[in-house]
C-alpha positions as CSV (number, residue, x, y, z in Angstrom):
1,X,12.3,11.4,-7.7
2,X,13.8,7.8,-7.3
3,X,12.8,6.1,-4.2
4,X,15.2,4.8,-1.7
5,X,16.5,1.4,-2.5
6,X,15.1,-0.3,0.9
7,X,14.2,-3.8,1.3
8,X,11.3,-4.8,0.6
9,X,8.8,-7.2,2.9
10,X,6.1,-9.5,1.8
11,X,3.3,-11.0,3.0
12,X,1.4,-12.6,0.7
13,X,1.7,-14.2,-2.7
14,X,5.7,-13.3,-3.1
15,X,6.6,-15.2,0.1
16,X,8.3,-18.7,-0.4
17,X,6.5,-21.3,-2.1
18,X,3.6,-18.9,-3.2
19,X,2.5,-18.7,-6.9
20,X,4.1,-15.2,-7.2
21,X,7.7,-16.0,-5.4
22,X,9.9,-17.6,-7.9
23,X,8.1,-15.3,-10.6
24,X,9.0,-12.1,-9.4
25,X,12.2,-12.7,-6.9
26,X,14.2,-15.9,-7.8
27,X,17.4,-14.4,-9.1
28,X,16.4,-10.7,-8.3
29,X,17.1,-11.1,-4.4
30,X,20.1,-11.7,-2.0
31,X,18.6,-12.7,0.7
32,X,15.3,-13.5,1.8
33,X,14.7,-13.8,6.1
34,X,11.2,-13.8,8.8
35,X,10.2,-10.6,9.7
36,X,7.0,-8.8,11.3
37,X,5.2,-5.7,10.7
38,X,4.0,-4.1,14.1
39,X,1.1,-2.1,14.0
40,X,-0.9,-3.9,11.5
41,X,-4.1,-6.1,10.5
42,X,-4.1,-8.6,7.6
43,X,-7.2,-9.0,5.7
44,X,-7.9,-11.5,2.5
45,X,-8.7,-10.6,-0.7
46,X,-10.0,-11.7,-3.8
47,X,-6.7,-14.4,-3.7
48,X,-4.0,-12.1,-2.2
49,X,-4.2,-10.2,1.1
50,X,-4.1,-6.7,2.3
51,X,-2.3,-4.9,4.9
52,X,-3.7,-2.3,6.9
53,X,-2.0,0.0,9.5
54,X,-3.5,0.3,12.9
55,X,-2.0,0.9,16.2
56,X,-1.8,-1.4,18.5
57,X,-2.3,-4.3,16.0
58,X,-0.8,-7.2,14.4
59,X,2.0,-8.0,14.0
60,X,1.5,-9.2,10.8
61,X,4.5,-11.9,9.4
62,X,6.4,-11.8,6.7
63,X,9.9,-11.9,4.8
64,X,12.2,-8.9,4.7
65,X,13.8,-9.6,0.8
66,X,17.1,-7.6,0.2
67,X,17.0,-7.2,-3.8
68,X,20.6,-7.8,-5.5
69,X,21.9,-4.9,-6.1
70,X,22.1,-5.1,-9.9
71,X,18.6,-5.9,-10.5
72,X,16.9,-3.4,-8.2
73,X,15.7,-0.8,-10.4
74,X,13.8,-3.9,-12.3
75,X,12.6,-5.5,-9.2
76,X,10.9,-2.5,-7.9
77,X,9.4,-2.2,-11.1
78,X,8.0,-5.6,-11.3
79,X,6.7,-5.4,-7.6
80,X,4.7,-2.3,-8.8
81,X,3.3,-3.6,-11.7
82,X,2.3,-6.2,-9.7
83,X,0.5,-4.6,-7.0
84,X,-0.9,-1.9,-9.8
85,X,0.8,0.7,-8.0
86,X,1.6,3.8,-9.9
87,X,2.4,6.9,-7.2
88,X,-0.1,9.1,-6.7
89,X,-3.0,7.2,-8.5
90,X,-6.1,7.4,-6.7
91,X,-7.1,4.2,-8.0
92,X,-4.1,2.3,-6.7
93,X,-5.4,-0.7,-4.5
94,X,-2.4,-0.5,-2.6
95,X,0.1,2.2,-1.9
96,X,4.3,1.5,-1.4
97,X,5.0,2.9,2.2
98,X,8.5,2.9,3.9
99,X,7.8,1.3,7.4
100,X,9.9,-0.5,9.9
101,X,9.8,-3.8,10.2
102,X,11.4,-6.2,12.6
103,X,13.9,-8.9,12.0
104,X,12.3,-12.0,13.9
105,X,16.4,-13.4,13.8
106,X,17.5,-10.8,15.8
107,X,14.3,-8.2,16.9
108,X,16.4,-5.4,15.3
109,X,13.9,-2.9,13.0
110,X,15.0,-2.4,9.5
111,X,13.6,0.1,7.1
112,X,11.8,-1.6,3.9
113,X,8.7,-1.3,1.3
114,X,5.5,-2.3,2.2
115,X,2.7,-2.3,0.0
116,X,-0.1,-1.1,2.2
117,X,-4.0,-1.4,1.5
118,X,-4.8,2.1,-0.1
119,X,-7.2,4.6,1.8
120,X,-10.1,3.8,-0.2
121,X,-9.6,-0.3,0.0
122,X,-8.3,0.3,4.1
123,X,-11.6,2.2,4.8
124,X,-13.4,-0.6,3.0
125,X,-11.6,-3.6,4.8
126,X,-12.3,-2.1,8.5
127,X,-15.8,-2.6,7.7
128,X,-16.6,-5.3,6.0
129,X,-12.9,-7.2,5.2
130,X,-12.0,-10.4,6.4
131,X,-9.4,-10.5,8.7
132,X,-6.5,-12.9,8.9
133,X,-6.5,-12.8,12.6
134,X,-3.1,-14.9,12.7
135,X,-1.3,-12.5,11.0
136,X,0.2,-15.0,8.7
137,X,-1.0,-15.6,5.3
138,X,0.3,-19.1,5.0
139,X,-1.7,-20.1,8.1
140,X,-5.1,-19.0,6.4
């Protein structure tokens, strides 16, 4: 099945002037603006972060990156090979989840990929992660 073609939001390593942004989106995207996840915790990993779902948490901040059209298909490929995220593998670290996340422009909520901590890593993090208690990975 071929997933929807939803925008996707980052939070970590592919947002502007990270070491991860102009590898992966310059020339794959069409636009690029803030946006915040609702309902969510940021933790720090081993040089990239984790999100992890929770009500009542977060927000945790972001850009919401609308892929050109033409190079979708490769950009969603990249993005998963990146986060070594192959569906249904129980030994994904993190798992791609349509959520709704919110424009900061304009507070409207827009459907898009997230790449969540997995079950295993999310259970892990409650415990004993580190949390980003900004929400903001560039204000770590």
């Amino acid at each position: 099945m071929t997933p929807a073609r939803l925008p996707f939001f980052v939070y970590g390593t592919l947002r502007p002037g990270e070491v991860n942004h102009d590898l992966f989106l310059r020339g794959r995207v069409r636009s690029e603006e803030p946006g915040r996840l609702p309902d969510a915790l940021l933790y720090d990993g081993p040089g990239y972060p984790y999100v992890v779902e929770v009500p009542d948490g977060g927000p945790v901040f972001g850009e919401l990156v609308t892929a050109d059209p033409k190079e979708y298909d490769e950009l969603l490929a990249a993005l998963d090979e990146l986060e070594e995220y192959a569906p249904g593998d129980p030994r994904n670290l993190y798992e791609r989840v349509a959520c709704e996340v919110v424009r900061v422009a304009d507070g409207t909520a827009v459907r898009a990929w997230v790449y969540l901590a997995a079950p295993t890593v999310a259970t892990h993090l409650r415990t004993h992660g580190k949390l980003i208690e900004s929400g903001d990975w560039l204000l770590r």
